[in-house]
N, C-alpha and C positions, 0 to 999 in steps of 0.2 A: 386448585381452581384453574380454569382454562384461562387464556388472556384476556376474553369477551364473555364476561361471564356474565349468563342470563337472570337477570332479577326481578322477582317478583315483590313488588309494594302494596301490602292489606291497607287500605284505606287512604282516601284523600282530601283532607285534612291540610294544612299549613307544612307539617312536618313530612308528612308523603310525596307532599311535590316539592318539597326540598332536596328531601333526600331522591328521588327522583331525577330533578335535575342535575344534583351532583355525581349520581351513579351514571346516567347518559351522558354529562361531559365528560367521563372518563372511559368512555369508550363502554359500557356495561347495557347488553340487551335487557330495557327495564319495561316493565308492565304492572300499570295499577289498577286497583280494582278497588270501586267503590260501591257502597250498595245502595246508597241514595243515588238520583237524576241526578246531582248536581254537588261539584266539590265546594270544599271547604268546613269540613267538620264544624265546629261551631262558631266559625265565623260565613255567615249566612243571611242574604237579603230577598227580600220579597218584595214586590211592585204592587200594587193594588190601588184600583183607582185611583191612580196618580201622586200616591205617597211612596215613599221609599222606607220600608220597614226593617229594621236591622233586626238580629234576632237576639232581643235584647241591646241596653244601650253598652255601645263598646267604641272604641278610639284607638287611635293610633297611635304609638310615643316611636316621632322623628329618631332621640333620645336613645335606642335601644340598638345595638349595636348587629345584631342579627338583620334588623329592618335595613339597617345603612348596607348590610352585607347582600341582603338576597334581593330589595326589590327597588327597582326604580322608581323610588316618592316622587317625582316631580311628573312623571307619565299617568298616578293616581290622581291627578288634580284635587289635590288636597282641600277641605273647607277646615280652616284652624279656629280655636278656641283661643282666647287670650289667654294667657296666666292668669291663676287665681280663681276665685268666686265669689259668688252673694252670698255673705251668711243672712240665715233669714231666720223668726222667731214668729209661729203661730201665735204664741201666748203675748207677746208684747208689741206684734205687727211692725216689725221693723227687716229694715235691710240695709247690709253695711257691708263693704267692699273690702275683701283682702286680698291684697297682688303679690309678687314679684318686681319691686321699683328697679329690678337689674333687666328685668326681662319687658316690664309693661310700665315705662314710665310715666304714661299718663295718666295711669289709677296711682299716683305717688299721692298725694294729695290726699283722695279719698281713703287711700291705706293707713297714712299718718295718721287719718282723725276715726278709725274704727275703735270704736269705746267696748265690743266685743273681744278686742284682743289686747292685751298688756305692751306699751313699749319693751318693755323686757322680753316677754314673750316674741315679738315680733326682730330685737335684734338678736334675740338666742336662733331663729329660722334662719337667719342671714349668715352665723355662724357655724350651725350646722352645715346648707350649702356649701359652703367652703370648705369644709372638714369633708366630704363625701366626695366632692369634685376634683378630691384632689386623690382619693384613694384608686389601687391599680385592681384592674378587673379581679385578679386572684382574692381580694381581702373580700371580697361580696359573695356571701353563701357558704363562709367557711367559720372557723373562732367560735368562739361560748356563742349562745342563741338565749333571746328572753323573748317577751311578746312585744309588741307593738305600743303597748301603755305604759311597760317596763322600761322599755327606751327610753321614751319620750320623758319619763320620772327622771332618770336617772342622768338624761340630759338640764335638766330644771324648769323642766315647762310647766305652767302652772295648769291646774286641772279645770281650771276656764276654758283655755286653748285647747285644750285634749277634747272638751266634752263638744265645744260649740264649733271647731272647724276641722277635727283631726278626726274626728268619730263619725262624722258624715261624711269628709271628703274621702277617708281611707274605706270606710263604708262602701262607697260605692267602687272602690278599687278589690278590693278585698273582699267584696261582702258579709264582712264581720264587722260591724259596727262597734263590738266590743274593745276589738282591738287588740283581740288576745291571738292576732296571726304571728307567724312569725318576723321580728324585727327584720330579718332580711329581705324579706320581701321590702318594706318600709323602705329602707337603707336602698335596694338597686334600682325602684320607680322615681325616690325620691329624686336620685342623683338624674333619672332619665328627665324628670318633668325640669332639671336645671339647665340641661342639657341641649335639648330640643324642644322640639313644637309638640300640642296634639294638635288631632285633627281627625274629620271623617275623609272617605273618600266622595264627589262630588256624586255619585251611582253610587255610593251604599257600603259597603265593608264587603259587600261578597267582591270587589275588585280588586282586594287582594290575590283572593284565592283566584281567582281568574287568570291574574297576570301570574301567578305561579305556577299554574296549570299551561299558560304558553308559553312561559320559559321553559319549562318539562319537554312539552312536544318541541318546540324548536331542541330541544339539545338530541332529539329522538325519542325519547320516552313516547308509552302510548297509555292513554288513561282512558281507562273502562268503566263509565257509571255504569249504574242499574245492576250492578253484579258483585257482590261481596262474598269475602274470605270466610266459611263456614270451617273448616279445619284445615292440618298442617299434619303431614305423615315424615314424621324426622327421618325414617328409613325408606324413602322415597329415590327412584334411579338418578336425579339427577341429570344436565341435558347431554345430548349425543353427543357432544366434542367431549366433555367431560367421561361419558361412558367408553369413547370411546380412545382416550388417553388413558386409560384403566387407571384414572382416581379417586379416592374418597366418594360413594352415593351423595348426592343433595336430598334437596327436599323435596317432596308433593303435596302443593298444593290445593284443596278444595274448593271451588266458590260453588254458589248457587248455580251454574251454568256446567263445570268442566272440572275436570282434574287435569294442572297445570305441574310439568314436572321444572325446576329450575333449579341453582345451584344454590341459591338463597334467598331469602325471604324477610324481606323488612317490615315488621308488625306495626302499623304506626295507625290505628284503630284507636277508639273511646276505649277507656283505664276496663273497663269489665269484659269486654270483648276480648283486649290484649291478657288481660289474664286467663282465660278459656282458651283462647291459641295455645300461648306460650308456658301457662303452669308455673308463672313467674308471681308467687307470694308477694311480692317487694311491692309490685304496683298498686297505689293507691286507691282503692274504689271506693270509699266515702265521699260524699260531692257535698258540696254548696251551693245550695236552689239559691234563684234570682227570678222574680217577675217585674217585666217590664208592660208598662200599658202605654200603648199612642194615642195621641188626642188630635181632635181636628179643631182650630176655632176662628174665626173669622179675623180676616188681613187689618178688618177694619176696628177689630179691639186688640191691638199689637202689647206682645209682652216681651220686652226688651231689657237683655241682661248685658247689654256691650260684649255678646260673645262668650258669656261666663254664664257656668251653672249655677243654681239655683242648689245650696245647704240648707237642709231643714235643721237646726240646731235643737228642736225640742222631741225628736223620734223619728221610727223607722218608718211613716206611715204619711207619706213618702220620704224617701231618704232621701232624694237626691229629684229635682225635674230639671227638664232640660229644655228651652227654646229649640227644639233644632233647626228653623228656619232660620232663626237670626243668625247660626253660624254657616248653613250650606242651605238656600233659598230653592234648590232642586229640588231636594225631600216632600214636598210639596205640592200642588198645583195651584197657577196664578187665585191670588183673591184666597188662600187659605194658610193657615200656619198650621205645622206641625212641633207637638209636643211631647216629649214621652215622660214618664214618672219610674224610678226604679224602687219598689219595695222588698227590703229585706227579710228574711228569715221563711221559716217550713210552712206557716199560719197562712203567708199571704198566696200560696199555690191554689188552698181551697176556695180563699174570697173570691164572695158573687164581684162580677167584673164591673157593676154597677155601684157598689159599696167601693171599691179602689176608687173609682172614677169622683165620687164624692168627699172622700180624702183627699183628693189632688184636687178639686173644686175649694174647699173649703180652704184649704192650706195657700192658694193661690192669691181667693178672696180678702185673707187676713194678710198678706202680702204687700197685696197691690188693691186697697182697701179705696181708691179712686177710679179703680175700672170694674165690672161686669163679666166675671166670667160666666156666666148662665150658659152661655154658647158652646162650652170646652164637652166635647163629644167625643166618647170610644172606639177609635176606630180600629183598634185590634188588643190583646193580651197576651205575650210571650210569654207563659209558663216555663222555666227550666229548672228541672230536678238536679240536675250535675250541670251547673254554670263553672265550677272550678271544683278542683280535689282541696280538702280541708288539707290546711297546712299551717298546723301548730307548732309552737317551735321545736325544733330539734328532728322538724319532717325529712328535713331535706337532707339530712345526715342515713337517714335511712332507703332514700330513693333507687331503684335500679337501675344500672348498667345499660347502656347498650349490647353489652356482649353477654348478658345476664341467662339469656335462654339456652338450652343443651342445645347442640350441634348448630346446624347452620341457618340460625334465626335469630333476628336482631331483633329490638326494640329503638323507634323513635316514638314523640310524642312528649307533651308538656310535662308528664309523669315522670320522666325521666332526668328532670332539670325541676322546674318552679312552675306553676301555673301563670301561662302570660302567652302572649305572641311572640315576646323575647323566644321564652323556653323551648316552644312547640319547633320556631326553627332553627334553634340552633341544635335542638337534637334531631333531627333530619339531618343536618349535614354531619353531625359526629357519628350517626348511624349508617351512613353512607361512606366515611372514611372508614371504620369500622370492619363494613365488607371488603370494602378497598385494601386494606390491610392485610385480609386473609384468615384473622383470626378467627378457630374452630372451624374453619374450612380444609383442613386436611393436604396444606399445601404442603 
């Protein structure tokens, strides 16, 4: 491989402009290509009449050691979530507060007296934490694997607390409300949510991708929407320093626009795509659909959670709503609140967006049974068929490689680690030391 060796990045995504800008700090001529207008593979915002639409509800965990690594939190002007949430119960119309009295001392009080979760229950969470916060990064993702409710059993938590705070909050983490993901996932959010903050960005979740995307160009990276990686010819010439050091061919390149000859090729594309490039079996392409619906409703009927979501304790129909005004008031326009509702499972892709919208009506109603929502209005529906790659346990034992593909094609991307924002970029940069490396490159 020449010393400036020219690289090409299939999509731009979290992980592409990762591994982008650690191939451009290293001195590497990189070029991305993406075939949507606009990066950030699935972390993605839209503007619309003066709301701020995430695609799908998603957050930030401070907590994760990739995010403390690649981006500057304090330049995203964070809007944070307190610790904890509302458990809430259609069927008994009640709402009762569970925190972190280490993290959010002033739900101490309301934590103590939630008749929803067991004393025991609540000091077995306190002792968990402490059991996780102290484990070192290698012990997470590795060892026996069970689910999520197997854990939780075999910890002693009584199946009150599993049904009525773990099954919704991990629900909208995981989108398996069953709970049957894998315990590792549980085990390395758990420790992130001990850890740090969440939080939206103040503009929306696409500013992540954004400041990723300028970290890339400033290190020199050049990123190419509108234009995506249609195939990869492994016996490809490879660039002219390289042809003409008489080394090892590269690869060639296809997007919709050109054929690109370059020395290697980092695939960091959606899990079905990278399999079509690459011919790499291992990668995940079973997904986990999510819809999400946004609501509009007036400033003047305020639904305030002190910052905390909203736990539907009796099903998935909504799992999870969210205030999002009360936590980042820009989502918005003066005089309105924005709301979103996340519904789990395949069923709720096809509901009429008017039947969701009366679920989240009704579920609110019984809630906050002394205000009027009549007003809570649909202002858009995120459909997503692949929100995460299903990941049962013992997934992540099976996962691919960075160096997985023949000759000189790499894989990044969440598939390659766990489904998360963690995952996505920290396999960008493992995919980008990877080619840094040399390896299958013929040096």
């Amino acid at each position: 491989m020449s010393d400036s060796p020219n690289v090409v990045v299939a999509g731009a995504g979290l992980a592409g402009l990762v591994a982008a800008r650690h191939l451009a700090d290293a001195g590497a001529a990189v070029t991305v290509y993406e075939r949507r207008p606009e990066v950030g593979g699935r972390v993605r915002t839209r503007h619309e009449n003066g709301f701020t639409l995430d695609r799908g509800f998603q957050v930030l965990f401070t907590g994760y050691p990739a995010v403390q690594r690649e981006l500057d939190v304090g330049a995203l002007d964070l809007r944070e979530f307190r610790p904890g949430a509302v458990i809430c119960s259609t069927d008994e119309g009640t709402r009762s507060v569970l925190s972190d009295p280490l993290r959010d001392p002033r739900a101490l009080v309301e934590s103590a007296l939630n008749r929803r979760v067991t004393t025991t229950d609540k000091l077995r969470t306190l002792a968990l934490r402490q059991d996780l916060s102290q484990r070192e990064e290698s012990w997470f993702f590795s060892g026996p694997d069970a689910s999520i409710r197997e854990y939780l059993r075999d910890w002693g938590f009584s199946e009150k607390y599993i049904e009525n705070f773990v099954a919704p909050f991990y629900g909208g983490i995981t989108l398996d409300r069953s709970l049957s993901t894998s315990k590792h996932v549980f085990a390395y959010t758990f420790r992130a949510l001990s850890n740090g903050r969440i939080g939206v960005p103040s503009q929306g979740m696409a500013a992540i991708p954004d400041q990723l995307r300028a970290s890339a160009e400033a290190a020199g990276a050049t990123v190419v929407t509108g234009e995506g990686v249609e195939g990869i010819d492994r016996d490809g010439t490879g660039s002219d320093a390289e042809a003409r050091s008489g080394a090892a061919a590269g690869v060639t390149v296809e997007t919709t626009e050109r054929a690109v000859d370059a020395d290697a090729v980092v695939v960091a594309t959606d899990p079905k795509t990278a399999r079509r490039l690459t011919d790499v079996e291992a990668i995940p392409t079973e997904g986990v659909p999510s819809t999400t619906q946004y609501y509009r409703l007036p400033a003047s009927t305020p639904i305030s959670t002190g910052k905390k979501i909203l736990l539907n304790s009796d099903g998935p129909a909504p799992n999870v709503v969210v205030p999002l005004t009360d936590v980042a008031p820009e989502y918005a326009p003066d005089g309105e609140q924005l709301l979103c509702a996340t519904f789990l499972g395949d069923d709720a892709r096809f509901r009429d967006a008017d039947d969701l919208a009366a679920d989240t009506r009704a579920a609110l109603s019984a809630w906050y049974p002394e205000r009027s929502v009549d007003g809570l209005e649909p202002v858009h529906t995120e459909r997503i068929e692949f929100a995460q790659f299903a990941q049962p346990p013992g997934v992540h034992e099976t996962l691919p490689d960075a160096t997985d593909p023949e000759g000189r094609i790499y894989l990044a991307g969440d598939s390659t680690e766990w489904s998360s924002i963690q995952g996505a970029m920290k396999s960008g940069r493992v995919a980008a030391e990877a080619v840094l490396d040399g390896e299958n490159l013929g040096d």
